[in-house]
Structure formats: C-alpha cells, structure tokens
VEXZA-717117 format. One record per residue (C-alpha): x, y, z; residue number from 0. Coordinates in nm, 2 decimals. Example, Ala and Ser with C-alpha at 12.3 -4.5 7.8 and 13.67 -1.06 7.14 Angstrom:
# VEXZA-717117
<<1.23, -0.45, 0.78>, 0>,
<<1.37, -0.11, 0.71>, 1>,
END
This chain:
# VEXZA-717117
<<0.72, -1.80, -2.36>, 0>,
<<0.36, -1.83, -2.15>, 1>,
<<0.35, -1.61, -1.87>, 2>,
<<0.03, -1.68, -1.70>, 3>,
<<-0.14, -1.37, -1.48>, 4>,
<<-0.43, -1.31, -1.22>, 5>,
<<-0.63, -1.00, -1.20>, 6>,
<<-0.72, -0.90, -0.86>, 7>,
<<-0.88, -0.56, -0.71>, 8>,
<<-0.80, -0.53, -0.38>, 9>,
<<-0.93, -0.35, -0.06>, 10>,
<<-1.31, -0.40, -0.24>, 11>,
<<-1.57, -0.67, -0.23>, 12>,
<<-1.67, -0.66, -0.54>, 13>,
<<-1.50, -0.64, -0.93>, 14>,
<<-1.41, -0.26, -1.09>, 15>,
<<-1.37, -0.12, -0.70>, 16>,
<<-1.05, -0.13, -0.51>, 17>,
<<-0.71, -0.11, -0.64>, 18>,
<<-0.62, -0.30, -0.92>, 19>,
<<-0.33, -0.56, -0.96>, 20>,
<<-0.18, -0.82, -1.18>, 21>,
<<-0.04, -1.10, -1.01>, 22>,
<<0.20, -1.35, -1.21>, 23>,
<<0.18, -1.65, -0.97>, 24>,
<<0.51, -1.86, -1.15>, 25>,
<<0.82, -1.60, -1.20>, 26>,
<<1.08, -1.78, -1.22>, 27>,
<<1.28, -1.72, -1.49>, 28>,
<<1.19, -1.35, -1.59>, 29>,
<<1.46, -1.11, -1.60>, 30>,
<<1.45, -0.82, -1.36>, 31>,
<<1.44, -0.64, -1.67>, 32>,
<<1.09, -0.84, -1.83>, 33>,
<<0.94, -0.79, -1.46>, 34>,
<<0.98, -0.41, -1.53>, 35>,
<<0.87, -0.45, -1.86>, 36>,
<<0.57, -0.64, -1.79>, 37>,
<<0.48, -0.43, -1.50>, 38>,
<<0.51, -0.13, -1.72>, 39>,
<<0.25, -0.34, -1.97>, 40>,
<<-0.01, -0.38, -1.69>, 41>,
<<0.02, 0.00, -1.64>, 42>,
<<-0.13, -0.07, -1.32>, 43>,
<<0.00, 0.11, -0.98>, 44>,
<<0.19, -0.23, -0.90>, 45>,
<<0.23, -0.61, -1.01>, 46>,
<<0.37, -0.89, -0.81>, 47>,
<<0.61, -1.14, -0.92>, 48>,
<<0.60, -1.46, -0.71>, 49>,
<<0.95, -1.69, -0.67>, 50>,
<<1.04, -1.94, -0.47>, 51>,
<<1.16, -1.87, -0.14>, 52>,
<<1.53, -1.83, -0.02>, 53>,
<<1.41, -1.94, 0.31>, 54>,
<<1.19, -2.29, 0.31>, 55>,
<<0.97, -2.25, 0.56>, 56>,
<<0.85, -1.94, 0.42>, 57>,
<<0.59, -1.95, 0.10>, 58>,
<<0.74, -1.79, -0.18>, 59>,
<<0.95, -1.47, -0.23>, 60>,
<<0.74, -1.13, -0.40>, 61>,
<<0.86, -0.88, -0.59>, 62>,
<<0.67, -0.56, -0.62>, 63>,
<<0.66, -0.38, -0.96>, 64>,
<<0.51, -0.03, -1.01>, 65>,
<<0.54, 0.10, -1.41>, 66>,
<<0.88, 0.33, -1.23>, 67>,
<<1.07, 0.06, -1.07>, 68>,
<<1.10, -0.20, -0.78>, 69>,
<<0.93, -0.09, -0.42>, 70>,
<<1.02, -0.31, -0.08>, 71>,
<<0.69, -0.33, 0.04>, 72>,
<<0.34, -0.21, -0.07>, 73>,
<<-0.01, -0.35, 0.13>, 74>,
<<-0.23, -0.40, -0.17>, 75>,
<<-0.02, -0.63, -0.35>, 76>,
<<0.03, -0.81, -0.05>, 77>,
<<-0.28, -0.85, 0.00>, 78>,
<<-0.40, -0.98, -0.37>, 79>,
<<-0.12, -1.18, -0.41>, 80>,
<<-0.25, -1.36, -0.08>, 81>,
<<-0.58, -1.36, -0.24>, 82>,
<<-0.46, -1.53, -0.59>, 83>,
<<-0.25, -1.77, -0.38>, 84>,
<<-0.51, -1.88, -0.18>, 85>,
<<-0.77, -1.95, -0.53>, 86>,
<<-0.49, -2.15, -0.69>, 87>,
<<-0.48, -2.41, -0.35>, 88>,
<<-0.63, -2.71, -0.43>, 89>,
<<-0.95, -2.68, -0.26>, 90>,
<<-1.01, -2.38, -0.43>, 91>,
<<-0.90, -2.16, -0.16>, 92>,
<<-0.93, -2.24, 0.18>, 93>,
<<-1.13, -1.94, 0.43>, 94>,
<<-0.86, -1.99, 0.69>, 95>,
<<-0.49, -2.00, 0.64>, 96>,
<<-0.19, -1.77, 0.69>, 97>,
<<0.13, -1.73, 0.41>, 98>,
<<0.48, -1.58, 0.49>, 99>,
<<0.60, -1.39, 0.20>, 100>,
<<0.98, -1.30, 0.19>, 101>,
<<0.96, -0.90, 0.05>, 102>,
<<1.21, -0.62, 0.03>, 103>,
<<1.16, -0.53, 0.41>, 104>,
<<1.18, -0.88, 0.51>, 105>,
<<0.91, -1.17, 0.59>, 106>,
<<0.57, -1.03, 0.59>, 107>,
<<0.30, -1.25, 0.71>, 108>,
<<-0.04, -1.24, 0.52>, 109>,
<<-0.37, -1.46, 0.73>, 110>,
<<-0.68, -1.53, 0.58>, 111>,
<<-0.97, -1.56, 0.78>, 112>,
<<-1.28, -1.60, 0.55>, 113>,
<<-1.32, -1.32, 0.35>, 114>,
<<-1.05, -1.11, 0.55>, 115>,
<<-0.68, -1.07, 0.42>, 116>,
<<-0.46, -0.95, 0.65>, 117>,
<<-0.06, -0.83, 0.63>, 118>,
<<0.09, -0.87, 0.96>, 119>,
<<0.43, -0.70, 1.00>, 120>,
<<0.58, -0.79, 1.35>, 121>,
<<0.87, -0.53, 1.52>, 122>,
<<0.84, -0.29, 1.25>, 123>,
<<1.07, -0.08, 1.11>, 124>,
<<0.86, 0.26, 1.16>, 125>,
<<1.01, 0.55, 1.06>, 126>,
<<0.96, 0.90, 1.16>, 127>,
<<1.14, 1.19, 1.06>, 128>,
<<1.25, 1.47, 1.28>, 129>,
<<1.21, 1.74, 1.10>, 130>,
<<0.86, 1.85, 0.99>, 131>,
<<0.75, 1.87, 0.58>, 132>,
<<0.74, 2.23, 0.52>, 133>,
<<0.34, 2.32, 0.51>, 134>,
<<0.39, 2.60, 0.16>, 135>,
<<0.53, 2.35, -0.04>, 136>,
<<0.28, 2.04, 0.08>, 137>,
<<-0.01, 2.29, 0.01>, 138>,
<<0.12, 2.36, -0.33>, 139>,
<<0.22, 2.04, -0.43>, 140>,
<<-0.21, 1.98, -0.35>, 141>,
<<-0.32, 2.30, -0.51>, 142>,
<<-0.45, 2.39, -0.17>, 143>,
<<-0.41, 2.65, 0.10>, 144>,
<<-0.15, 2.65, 0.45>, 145>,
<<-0.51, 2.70, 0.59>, 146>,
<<-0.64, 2.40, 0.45>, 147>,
<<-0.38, 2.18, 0.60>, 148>,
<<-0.38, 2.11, 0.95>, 149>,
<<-0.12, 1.91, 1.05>, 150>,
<<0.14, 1.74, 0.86>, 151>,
<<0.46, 1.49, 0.96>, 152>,
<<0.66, 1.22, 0.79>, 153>,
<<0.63, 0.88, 0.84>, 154>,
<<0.67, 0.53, 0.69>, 155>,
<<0.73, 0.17, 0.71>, 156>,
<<0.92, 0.07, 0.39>, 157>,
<<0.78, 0.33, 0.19>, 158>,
<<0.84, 0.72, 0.28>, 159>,
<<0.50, 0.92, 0.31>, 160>,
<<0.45, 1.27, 0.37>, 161>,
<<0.08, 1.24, 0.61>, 162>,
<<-0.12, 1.54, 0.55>, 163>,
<<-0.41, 1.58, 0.76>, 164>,
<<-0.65, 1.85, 0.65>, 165>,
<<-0.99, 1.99, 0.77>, 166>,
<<-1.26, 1.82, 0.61>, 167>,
<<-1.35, 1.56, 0.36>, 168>,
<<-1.47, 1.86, 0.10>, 169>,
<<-1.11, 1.99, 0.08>, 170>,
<<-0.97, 1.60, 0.07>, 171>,
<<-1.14, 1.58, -0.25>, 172>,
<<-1.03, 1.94, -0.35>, 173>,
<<-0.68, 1.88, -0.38>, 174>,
<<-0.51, 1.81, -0.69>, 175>,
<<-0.17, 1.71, -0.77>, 176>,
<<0.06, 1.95, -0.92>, 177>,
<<0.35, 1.85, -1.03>, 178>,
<<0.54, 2.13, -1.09>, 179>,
<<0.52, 2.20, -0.77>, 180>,
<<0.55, 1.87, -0.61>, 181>,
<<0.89, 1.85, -0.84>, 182>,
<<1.04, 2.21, -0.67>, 183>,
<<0.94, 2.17, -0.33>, 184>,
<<0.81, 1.80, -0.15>, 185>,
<<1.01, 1.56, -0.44>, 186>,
<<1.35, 1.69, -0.27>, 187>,
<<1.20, 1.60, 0.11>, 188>,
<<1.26, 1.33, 0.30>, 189>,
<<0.96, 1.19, 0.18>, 190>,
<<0.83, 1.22, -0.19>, 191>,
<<0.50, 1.08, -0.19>, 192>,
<<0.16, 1.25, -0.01>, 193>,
<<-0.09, 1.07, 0.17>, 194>,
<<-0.40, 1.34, 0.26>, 195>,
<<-0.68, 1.27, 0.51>, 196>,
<<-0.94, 1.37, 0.75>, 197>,
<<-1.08, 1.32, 1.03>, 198>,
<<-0.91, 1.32, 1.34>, 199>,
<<-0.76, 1.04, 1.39>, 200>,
<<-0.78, 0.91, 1.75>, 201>,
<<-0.81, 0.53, 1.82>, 202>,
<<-1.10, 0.38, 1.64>, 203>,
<<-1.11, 0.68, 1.37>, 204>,
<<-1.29, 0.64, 1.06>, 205>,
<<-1.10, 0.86, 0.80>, 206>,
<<-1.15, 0.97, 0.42>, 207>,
<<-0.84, 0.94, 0.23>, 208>,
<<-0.65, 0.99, -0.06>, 209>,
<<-0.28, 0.89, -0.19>, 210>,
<<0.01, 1.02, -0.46>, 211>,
<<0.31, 0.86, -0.55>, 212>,
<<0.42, 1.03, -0.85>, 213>,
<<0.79, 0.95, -0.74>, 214>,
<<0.68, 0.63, -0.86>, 215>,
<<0.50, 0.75, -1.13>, 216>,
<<0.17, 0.65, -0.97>, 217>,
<<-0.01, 1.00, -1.00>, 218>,
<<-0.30, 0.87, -0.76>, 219>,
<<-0.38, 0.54, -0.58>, 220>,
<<-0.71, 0.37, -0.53>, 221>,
<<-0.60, 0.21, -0.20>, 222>,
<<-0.25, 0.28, -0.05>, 223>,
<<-0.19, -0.01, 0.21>, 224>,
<<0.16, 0.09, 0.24>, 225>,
<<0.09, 0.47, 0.38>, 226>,
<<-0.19, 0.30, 0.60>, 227>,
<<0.05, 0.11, 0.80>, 228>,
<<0.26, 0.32, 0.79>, 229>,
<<0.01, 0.63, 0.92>, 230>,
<<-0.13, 0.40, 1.19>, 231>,
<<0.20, 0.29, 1.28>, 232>,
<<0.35, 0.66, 1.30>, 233>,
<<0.03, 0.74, 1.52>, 234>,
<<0.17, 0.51, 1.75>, 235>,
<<0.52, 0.59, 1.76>, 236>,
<<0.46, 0.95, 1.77>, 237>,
<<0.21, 0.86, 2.04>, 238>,
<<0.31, 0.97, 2.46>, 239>,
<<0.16, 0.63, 2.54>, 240>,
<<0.45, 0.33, 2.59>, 241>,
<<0.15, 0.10, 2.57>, 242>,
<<-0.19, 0.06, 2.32>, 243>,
<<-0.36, -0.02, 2.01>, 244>,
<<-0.48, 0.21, 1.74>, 245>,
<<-0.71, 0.10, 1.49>, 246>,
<<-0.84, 0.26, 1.17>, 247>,
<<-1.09, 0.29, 0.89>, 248>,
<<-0.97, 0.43, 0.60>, 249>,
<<-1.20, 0.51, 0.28>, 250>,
<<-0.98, 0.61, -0.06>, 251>,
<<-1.05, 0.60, -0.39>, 252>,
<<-1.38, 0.75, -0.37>, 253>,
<<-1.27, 0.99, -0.58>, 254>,
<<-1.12, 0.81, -0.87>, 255>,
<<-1.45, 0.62, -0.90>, 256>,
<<-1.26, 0.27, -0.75>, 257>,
<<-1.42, 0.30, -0.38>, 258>,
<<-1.18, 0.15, -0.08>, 259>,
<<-1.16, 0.01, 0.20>, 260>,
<<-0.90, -0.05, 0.41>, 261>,
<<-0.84, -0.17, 0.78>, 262>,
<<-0.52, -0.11, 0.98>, 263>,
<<-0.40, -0.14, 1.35>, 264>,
<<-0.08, -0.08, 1.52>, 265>,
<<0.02, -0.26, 1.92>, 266>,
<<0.26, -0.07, 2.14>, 267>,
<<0.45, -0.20, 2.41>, 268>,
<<0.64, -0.07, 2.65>, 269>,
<<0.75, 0.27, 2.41>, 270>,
<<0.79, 0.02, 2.08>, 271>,
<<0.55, -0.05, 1.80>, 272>,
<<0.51, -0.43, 1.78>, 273>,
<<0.28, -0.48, 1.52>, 274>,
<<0.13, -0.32, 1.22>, 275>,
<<-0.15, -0.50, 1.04>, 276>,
<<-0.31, -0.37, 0.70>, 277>,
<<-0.65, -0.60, 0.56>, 278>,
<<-0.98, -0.60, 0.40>, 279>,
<<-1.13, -0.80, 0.10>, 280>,
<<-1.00, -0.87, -0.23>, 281>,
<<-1.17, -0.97, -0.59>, 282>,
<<-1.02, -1.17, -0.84>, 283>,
<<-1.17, -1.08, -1.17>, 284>,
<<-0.97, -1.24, -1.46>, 285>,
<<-0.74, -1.43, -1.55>, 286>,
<<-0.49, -1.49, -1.84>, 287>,
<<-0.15, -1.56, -2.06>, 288>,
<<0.10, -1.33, -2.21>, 289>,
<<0.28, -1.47, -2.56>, 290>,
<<0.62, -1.37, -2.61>, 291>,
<<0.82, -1.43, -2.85>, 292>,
<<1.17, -1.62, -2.77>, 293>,
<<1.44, -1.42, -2.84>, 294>,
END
C-alpha cells in the first residue's frame, strides 16, 4: 500500500517556521486505526486525513489526527490542508478560491485570497464556562506565580482551553509546563489544555502567545488556531457589547524556535457571535510516499 503525503508549515511564510503538518490528500481506505497509527508516525502535533464528502456540495470530509487521538476541529490543519488542496488543483493553485470541509464540529469554510488562508466558522458553537479555572493550580501547572497571572477564564469552540492572560511577554516565556501539576490540578477542569498570553487584549490587540495540550499529548504548540478562535470568540461572548468585531494578532512559537503568526476575528450581533475566522500564510515544504506492507 502507497499512501502519498504533503508537508506543510502553517501560520509562517516561509519553510522550518510555523506549525508543522502532514497532510494525506487521498484517505480513503485507511482504517481509523492506520490514521492513528500514521499520525502517531508523523509525530507531529496533528495530521489531516482527507475523504470524500458525505454531503456533495461540500469538498471533501477531514479528519484531524494528533499522536493521542481524534480532535473535532483544530485551525492549523485547516488551514494547511487548504493550502495542499489548493497546490494539487490543476493550475497549480489558484490565489482565489474558497473550500467547505465537513470536520467534527460541522462544515468549516476555508477561502483563499492570494497568499491568505482563511477558516471561517459561521454561528459558532462558543463555549464559555461559568465557573472560573482555579488561579493556584493554573499557576502551577506553568511553574509560575498567582501574581504572575492576571486573569484567567475558560473558553472554546470545539476544543476546551483554559485562557490565561498574564503580565508581560517576559513571564509568557517564563512558564513552563509541569506535568505533575497540570495532572493533579487543571487535567480534572473543565478544560485541560492552557493557552497563556499577553497584552491586553482589546479590539485590534497584538498579543504574544503560547499554547499546551498535553491532554493530547501535544506538550507545546507552535501555532494553536483552535485556542485563537476560540479566545477571540470568548472575547466576544464574554463581551457587554450585543454588537462588534474583535480582531487579533497573535505571535506563538517564538519560543520553540518555529515563529507564528496568526490572524483571528470574531462579529457579534445582536448578543450572538456570528462569526469566528482564524488565517495567515502557509508553506508546503515536501512531499512524499509511505510503503506498507499488505497484510
């Protein structure tokens, strides 16, 4: 068996920046069991898995991998996969066009417009929790202080996040996972995964980011597009306004040495959120076969 793959790194503009992700543009046929497999192969935080659609007039269906299991939604792979779709067209890829992708959460529409890719999610599903994350264990789980952190909430759309904004970019790149106390304390929350960032984040913010998902055994992610929807999205829920739009920068992955950038917006009307969008550039830098043996 020939399983062909793309390599893409997303949220970058250019090759070894970004977050990286293998796309295997034919899966039909693999077992849920080979996609797990395979994703566990790549090692990287996710790979996509693109089917036929159930629904015609959408593009294709895509299953998202990490090495732990199956997620619903995640905004880099959305993203590259749109990237890798749009090479393999026959003009090469076209500057302009716009996919529907049938995911875990339901369709998700991906536009190009040159070299912008966009994930547009329309009436979203944003969730916000009611109770707050308990501030000692969040600090813990980061090897920082309760001082350092300055505000924290839960919040998602598809994916569960625990948003921690702290003081300043210095004690962003301060923190440090650990997982023994992440294990006794935010792993039994409502949400397992941390998303830390500063800045305050008014409309138009530019803020300095990093992400964990070690629920998903993803200790640390070069570009989250997931938590940045769903951050920009709980901005606006949590938001007094019934009507707006909020719109952020977000740099990760500085720290890991895989610089990102990401670009996300959330619309509010009359007390709902509307629309979350999550974009930037992508890079495809390889491309190749996996040999298997038939069993």
């Amino acid at each position: 068996m020939n399983i062909d793959f793309v390599l893409v790194d997303v949220f970058s503009d250019r090759a070894f920046g970004g977050n990286q992700l293998a796309v295997i543009p034919r899966a039909e046929g693999l077992t849920d069991e080979l996609m797990q497999q395979l994703a566990r192969e790549f090692n990287f935080s996710e790979t996509t898995f693109v089917l036929p659609p159930a629904d015609p007039s959408h593009t294709c269906r895509v299953r998202i991998f990490t090495p732990g299991g199956e997620v619903p939604f995640a905004g880099h792979p959305t993203v590259g996969t749109g990237a890798v779709l749009a090479s393999l067209e026959p003009d090469g890829g076209a500057a302009f066009g716009r996919f529907v992708f049938e995911e875990g959460i339901g369709p998700v529409t991906v536009d190009i417009s040159g070299e912008s890719i966009h994930l547009r999610l329309t009436t979203p599903r944003c969730e916000v929790a009611a109770e707050p994350p308990p501030v000692d264990a969040v600090a813990a789980a980061l090897s920082l202080t309760e001082a350092d952190v300055a505000e924290c909430w839960y919040g998602g759309i598809g994916l569960r996040f625990c948003f921690v904004r702290v003081r300043d970019a210095a004690t962003v790149d301060r923190a440090a996972l650990d997982k023994a106390a992440w294990a006794s304390g935010v792993a039994r929350g409502w949400a397992a995964n941390l998303y830390l960032f500063s800045r305050e984040p008014d409309e138009g913010a530019h803020l300095y980011a990093r992400g964990f998902a070690p629920s998903v055994e993803v200790e640390e992610d070069a570009a989250t597009g997931s938590a940045c929807a769903g951050l920009v999205g709980s901005l606006a829920q949590r938001s007094p306004l019934s009507d707006g739009e909020w719109d952020l920068q977000v740099d990760q992955g500085v720290a890991m040495g895989r610089p990102s950038l990401l670009h996300a917006t959330a619309r509010k009307e009359g007390g709902q959120v509307v629309e979350v969008s999550v974009g930037g550039r992508a890079t495809i830098v390889g491309s190749g076969v996996i040999t298997l043996a038939e069993p």
